[in-house]
N, C-alpha and C positions, 0 to 999 in steps of 0.2 A: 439802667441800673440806678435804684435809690441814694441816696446816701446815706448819713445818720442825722439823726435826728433825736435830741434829749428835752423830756419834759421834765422841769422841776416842780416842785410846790405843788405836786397835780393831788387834788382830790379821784379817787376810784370809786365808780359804781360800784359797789356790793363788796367795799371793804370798810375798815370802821370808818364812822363820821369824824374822829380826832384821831387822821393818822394825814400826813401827808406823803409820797411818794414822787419818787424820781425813778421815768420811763424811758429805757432807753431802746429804742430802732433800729436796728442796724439789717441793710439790704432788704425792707420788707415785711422783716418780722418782729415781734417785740421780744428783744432777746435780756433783759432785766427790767425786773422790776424791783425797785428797793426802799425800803421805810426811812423818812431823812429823820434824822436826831437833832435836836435842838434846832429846829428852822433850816437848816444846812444841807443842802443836796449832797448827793454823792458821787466819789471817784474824780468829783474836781473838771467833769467835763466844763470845755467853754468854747466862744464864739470860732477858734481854730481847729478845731477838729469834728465840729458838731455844729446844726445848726441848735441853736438852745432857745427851748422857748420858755419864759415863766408864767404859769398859771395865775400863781400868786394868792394861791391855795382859794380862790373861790373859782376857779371851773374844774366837772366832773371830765375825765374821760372816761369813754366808754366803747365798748364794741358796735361798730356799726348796726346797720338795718339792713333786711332784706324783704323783698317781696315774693312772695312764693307763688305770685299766680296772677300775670302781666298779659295786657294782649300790647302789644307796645305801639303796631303801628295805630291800630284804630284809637289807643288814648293818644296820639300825638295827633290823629287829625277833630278830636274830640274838641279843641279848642275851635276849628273852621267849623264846627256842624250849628244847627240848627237848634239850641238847647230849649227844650218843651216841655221840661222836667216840672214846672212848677202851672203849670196846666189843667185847669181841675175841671173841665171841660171838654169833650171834642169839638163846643163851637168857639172856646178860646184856642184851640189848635189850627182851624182853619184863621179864622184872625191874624195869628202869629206869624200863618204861612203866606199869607198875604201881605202881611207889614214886610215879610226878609225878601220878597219878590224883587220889591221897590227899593232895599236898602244896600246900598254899595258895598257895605262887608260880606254880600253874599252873590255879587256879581256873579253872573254866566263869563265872565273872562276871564275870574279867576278860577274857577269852577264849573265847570257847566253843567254838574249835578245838584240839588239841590235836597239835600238830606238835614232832616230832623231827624233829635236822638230821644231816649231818654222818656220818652210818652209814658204815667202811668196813671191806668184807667179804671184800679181799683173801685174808687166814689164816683166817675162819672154819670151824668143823670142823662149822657143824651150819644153814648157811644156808638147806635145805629148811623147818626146819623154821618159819619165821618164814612165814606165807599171811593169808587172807582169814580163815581161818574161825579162826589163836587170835588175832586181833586183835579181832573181835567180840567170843570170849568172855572179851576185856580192857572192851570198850566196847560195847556192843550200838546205843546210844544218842546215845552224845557222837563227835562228825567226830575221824576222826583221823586223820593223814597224819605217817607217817615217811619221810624222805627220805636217799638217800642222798649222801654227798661228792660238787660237782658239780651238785646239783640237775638233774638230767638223768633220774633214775629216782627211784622211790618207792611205798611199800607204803599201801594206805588200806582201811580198815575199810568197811562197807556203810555206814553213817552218812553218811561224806562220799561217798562213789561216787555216792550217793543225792541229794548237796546238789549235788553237781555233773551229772546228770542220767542218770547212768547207771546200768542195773539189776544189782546184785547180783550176782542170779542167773544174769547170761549175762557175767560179768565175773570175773577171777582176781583182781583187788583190786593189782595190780602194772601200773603206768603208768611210759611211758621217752618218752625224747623227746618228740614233740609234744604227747600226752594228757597227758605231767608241764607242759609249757609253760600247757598250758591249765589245768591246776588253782592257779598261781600267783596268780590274780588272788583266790581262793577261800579262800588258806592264812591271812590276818588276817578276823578279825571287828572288829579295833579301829577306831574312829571315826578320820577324819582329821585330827582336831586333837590325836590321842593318838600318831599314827604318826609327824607334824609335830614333836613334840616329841620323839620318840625319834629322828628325824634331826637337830635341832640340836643334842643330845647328843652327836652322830657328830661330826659337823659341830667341833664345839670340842675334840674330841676331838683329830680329825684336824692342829687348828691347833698343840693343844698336843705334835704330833709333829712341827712345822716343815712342814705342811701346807697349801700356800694354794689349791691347784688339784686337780681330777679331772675327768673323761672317768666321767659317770654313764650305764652301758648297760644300765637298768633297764628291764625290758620293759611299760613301761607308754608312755601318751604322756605326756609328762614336761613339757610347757610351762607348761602351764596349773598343775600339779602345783608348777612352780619359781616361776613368778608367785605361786601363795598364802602360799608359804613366805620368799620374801625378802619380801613386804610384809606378814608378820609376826615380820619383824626377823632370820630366817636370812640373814644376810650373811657370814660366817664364811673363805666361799671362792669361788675361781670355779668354776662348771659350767658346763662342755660336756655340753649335755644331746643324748643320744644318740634317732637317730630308729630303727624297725624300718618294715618297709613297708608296715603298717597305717598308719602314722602320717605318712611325708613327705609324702602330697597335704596335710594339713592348715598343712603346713611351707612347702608351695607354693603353696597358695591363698594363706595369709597374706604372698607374697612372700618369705621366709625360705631362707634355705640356710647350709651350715655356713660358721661364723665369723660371720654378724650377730648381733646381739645379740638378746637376746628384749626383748620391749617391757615398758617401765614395770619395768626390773631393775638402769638406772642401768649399765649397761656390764658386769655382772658374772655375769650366766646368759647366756651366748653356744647357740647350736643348735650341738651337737656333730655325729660322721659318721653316716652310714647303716649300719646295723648289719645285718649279713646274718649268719645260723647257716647254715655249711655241711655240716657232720656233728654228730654224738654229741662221748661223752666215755671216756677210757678207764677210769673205776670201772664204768660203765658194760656194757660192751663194744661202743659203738656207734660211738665215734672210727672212722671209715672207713678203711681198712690195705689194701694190695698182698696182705697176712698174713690167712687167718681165723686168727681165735683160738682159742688153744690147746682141744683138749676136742670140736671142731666143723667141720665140713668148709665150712662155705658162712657160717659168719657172719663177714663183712669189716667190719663196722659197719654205719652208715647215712649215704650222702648222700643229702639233699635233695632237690638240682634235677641234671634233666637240662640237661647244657651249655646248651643252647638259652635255657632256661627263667633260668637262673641272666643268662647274656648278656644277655636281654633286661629285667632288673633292673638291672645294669651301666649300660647306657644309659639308662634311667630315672632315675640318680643323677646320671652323666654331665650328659645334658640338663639338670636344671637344677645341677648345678656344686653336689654335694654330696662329701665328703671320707667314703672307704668306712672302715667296720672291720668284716672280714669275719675268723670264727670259722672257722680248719679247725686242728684236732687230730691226724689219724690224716695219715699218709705218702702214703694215695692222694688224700684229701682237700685236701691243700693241694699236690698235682702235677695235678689236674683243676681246683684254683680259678685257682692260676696259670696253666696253659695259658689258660682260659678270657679272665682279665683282658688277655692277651697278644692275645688276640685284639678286643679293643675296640677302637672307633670313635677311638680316643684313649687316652694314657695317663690313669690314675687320678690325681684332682687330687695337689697335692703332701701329704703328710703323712698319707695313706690307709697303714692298716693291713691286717697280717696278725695276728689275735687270736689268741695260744697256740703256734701256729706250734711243735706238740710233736714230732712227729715231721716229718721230714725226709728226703727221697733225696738225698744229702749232694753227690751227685757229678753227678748231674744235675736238679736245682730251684734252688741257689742261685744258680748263675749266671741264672737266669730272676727269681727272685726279686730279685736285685740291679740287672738292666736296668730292670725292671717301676719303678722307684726307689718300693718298696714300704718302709714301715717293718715288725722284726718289735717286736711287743707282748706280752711275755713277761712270767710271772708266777713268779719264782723260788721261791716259796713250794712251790708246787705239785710241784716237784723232790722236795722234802725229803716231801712228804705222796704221792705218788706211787712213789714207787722201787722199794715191793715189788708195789704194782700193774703197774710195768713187766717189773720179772722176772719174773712171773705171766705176763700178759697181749702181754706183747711180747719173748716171748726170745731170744734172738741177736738184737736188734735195740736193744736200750739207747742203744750206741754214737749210734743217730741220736736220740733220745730227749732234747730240752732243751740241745740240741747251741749254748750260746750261745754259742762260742767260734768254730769253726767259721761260724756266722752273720756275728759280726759281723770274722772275717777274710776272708768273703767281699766285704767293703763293703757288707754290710745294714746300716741305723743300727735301734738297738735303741730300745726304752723299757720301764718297766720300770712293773710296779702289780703288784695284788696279786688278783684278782678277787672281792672282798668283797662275800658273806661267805663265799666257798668257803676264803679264806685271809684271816684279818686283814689291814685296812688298815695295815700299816705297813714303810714306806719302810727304815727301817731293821735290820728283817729282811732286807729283800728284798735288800739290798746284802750281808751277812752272808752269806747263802747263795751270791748271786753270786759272792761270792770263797773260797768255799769247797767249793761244792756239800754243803755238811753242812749237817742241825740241830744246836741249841745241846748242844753237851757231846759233838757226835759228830765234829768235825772231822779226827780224824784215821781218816773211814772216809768219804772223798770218794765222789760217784755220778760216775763217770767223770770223773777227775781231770784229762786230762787238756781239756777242757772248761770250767776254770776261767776265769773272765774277771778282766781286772785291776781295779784299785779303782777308776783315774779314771774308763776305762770306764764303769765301771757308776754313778757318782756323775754324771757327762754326763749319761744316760740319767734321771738318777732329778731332777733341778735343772727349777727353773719356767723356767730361762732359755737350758738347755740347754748351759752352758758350766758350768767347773769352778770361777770364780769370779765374784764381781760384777765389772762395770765403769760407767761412768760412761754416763750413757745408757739404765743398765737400770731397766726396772720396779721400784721399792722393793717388791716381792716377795722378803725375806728374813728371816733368825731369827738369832737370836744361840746361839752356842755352846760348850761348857764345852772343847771340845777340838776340834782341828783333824780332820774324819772324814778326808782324804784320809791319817793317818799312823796310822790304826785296826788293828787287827784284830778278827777276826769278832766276840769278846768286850768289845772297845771302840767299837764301832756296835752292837752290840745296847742296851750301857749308857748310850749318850746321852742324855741329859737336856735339852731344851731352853730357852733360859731366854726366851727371846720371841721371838715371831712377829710380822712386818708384811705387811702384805697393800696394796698402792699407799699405802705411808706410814702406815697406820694399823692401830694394834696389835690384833691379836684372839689372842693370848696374851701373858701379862707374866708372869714368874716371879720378878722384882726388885724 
């Protein structure tokens, strides 16, 4: 149980600039808020009965952050990998992999896999030459899997081809889509209480970014996984912990569906949606397109499931009253998912997503899209790491490409995350890019400018409480702040610094 807790002198997000207020807490929630007169707080709380903190009217409070779209273990082992991200070569790739052989922070004893992430081979001038056979004669012996941006494809030696059950010899040593999905459970050797502690790291991480909440759609079954970790003291935030469809009968048998809480986790590991992948990814080239891509007459991507097939999953979540987050990327992918969902037994509970939601037929899906009263769940980040992939890979087609503006003029409500570890978890990026479409220091070279979305917009989207400021009533779900974000620019929400985080009235960051 919390206790109370009163803020004086506090400055409020998205109430006037010359007012100050006194916030009072009590078990959780913020049960007043009140306008002080004359510099004076109110009702006279003090150090006996409350703890009182004074702002001293120059910090904001504000409603926390959330991430709507987390893979959580693979960003927490994202710090151990291989990061090849800045790679503009495949013979700076083999290099690299040769320098982490030799280097003790990638020791076979603490790992005995040796995984690279993050590879993007958009400008490479010499991508043939990275195969099966000079990765052996990097490793003949030690597993090793490099992976490209996306996690959707990746190169692996006979070492691991081999761990994971496959011969060599009748294998190119290059896995996409489904065969990459399958080698994910394969890519850590690390014990689970070593992996556990690389997630709490995350975990405070994230708080110490004004972080209270994520939507975890880590492809593992994740219950049981959340049950070990908060009853060994991961409390940090709340998870929605995401199902795939291996995993809902076990969500059903135990009576469970999205929004209960999982047992024995105190109200704070909730069963997140159903997570259905319905195409590739564009580093890739498997995001499913109207377009084959450039270079190839017949390669459009990959979807999945025929209509039928997909429908009758639909209804599976449907029945028992599961909340979807359904993955389409390429343009035909997400005008075959929505037709599809249009056609169900019923509409999609409320607050079901569309994940990525990158491509778009601008003129005829969003209004289906916006009937459907689908959320899109976009990850801005992937804008700024994508763009030359998109002029590549999707030409005279950008315009529809992360089209967040157009989305949410159609009356789609947005949310915003990061898809970690393909993009850092952080909120405050992701609002940066939203009102810019640039990375940092490139602002004045927007990706299709006019596409820009506004701040509060995207600050709605990115808030645990879904509005632009607290109110009285709300969940004590918030942080304190050096500066009001809503009067930011992209270089003043990058630099924010948070000075404490509350999570239902109790603090899991203090910076005071």
């Amino acid at each position: 149980m919390t206790g109370t807790t009163v803020f004086h002198h506090a400055r409020l997000v998205g109430y006037p600039d010359d007012k100050l207020y006194t916030v009072k807490v009590v078990g959780g929630i913020v049960s007043s808020i009140d306008e002080e007169k004359d510099g004076q707080y109110v009702n006279g709380y003090d150090g006996t009965e409350a703890n009182v903190i004074d702002l001293r009217g120059q910090e904001w409070l504000s409603p926390s952050l959330i991430d709507w779209h987390v893979h959580t273990k693979l960003a927490a082992l994202h710090s151990n990998r291989l990061n090849l991200q800045d790679c503009t070569s495949a013979a700076q790739v083999i290099d690299e992999v040769k320098k982490a052989l030799k280097d003790p922070k990638y020791d076979a004893s603490l790992e005995r896999n040796l995984v690279g992430i993050n590879m993007r081979n958009s400008s490479w001038p010499d991508e043939k030459i990275l195969n099966l056979k000079v990765l052996d004669e990097l490793s003949s012996n030690r597993p090793m899997l490099l992976l490209y941006n996306g996690y959707h494809s990746m190169w692996c030696n006979s070492a691991a081809l081999s761990a994971a059950g496959y011969d060599p010899a009748q294998h190119t040593g290059y896995l996409e889509e489904q065969e990459a999905f399958d080698m994910f459970p394969r890519l850590t050797t690390a014990d689970d209480d070593v992996v556990d502690h690389w997630i709490l790291q995350q975990a405070k991480k994230a708080a110490s970014m004004g972080v209270t909440e994520i939507v975890d759609l880590e492809m593992e079954h994740n219950i049981v996984q959340w049950q070990r970790r908060y009853a060994a003291g991961n409390n940090y935030l709340r998870i929605h912990v995401g199902m795939y469809t291996e995993h809902i009968q076990d969500a059903i048998d135990l009576g469970l569906t999205s929004g209960d809480d999982v047992p024995n986790t105190d109200g704070l590991i909730k069963v997140g949606p159903y997570k259905i992948v319905t195409d590739g990814s564009l580093g890739s080239q498997t995001a499913f397109c109207h377009d084959a891509y450039p270079g190839t007459k017949d390669n459009f991507g990959v979807y999945y499931y025929q209509p039928s097939t997909l429908a009758q999953m639909l209804e599976k979540g449907l029945e028992h009253n599961f909340r979807f987050a359904i993955h389409a990327i390429g343009d035909h992918a997400n005008h075959l998912t929505l037709k599809t969902i249009s056609q169900a037994s019923s509409k999609l509970r409320q607050g079901s997503t569309i994940e990525h939601a990158q491509m778009l037929n601008l003129e005829e899906d969003l209004e289906l899209f916006r009937d459907l009263g689908l959320i899109a769940s976009i990850q801005p980040a992937h804008l700024v790491d994508d763009r030359d992939l998109c002029h590549k890979f999707w030409p005279g087609r950008e315009h529809k490409a992360y089209a967040f503006k157009s989305i949410v003029g159609a009356g789609i409500p947005i949310k915003l995350g990061s898809d970690a570890p393909i993009a850092p978890m952080n909120p405050w990026e992701a609002l940066a890019v939203s009102i810019t479409r640039a990375g940092e220091n490139d602002e004045s070279n927007p990706f299709i400018k006019d596409e820009i979305l506004d701040l509060e917009t995207a600050w709605k989207a990115s808030t645990s409480n879904e509005k632009s400021k607290l109110e009285a009533g709300d969940r004590a779900d918030l942080c304190i702040l050096p500066a009001d974000p809503l009067k930011q620019n992209a270089a003043g929400l990058r630099g924010m610094r948070v000075k404490g985080t509350m999570l239902g009235g109790r603090w899991t960051h203090k910076a005071f």
